[in-house]
N, C-alpha and C positions, 0 to 999 in steps of 0.2 A: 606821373611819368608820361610824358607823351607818345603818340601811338607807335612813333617810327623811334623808340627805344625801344620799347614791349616788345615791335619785331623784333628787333635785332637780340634782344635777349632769348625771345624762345627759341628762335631759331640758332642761336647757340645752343640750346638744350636736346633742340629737335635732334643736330646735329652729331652731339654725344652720345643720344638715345639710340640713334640708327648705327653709331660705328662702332656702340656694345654690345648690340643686340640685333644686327643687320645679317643676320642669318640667312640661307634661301629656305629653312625650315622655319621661320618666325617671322612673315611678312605679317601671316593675319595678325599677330600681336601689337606689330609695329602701327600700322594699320589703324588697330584699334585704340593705341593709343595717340596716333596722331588726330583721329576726329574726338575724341577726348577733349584733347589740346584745341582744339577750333570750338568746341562748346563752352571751352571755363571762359576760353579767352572773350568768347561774343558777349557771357555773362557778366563778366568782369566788367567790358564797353558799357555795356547796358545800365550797369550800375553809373556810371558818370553820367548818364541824362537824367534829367529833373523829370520825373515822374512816365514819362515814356519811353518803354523798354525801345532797344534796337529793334528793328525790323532786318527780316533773313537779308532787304532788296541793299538795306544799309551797309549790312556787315559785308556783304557779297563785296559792294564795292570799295572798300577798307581793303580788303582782302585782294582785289584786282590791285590796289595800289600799295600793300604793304603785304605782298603773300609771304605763308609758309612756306616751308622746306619740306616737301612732299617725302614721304616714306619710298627707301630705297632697302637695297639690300648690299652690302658694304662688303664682303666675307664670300665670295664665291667658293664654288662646291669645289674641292680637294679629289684631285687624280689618283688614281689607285696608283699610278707611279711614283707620285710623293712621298710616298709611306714606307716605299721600297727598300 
């Protein structure tokens, strides 16, 4: 699959992730699972080279030209007048 599908599929995923679980009490989770998502993905690249892995300077720039969907917080915090 080429690089600029991979984008565009995680970052569907990224995207679902953050509007389920885009809490302002669940950044760190989100957080952690988006540098997650930037380690399998680099792994994954890595594996398509013949015998040498990506280097961090490679992905970096893969990355410059096919970024993620940075972790947000989707769901802001609810007014005690809401509730009312």
């Amino acid at each position: 699959m080429p690089v600029d599908e991979q984008q565009k599929t995680l970052n569907a995923k990224l995207r679902g992730h953050y509007q389920y679980y885009g809490r302002p009490t669940n950044y760190r989770s989100i957080r952690r699972f988006f540098r997650e998502v930037l380690h399998t993905w680099r792994k994954w690249l890595s594996r398509r080279t013949r015998g040498n892995g990506m280097t961090w300077e490679k992905y970096a720039a893969i990355l410059r030209k096919h970024p993620l969907l940075l972790p947000r917080i989707v769901h802001p915090w609810r007014s005690a007048e809401s509730h009312a």
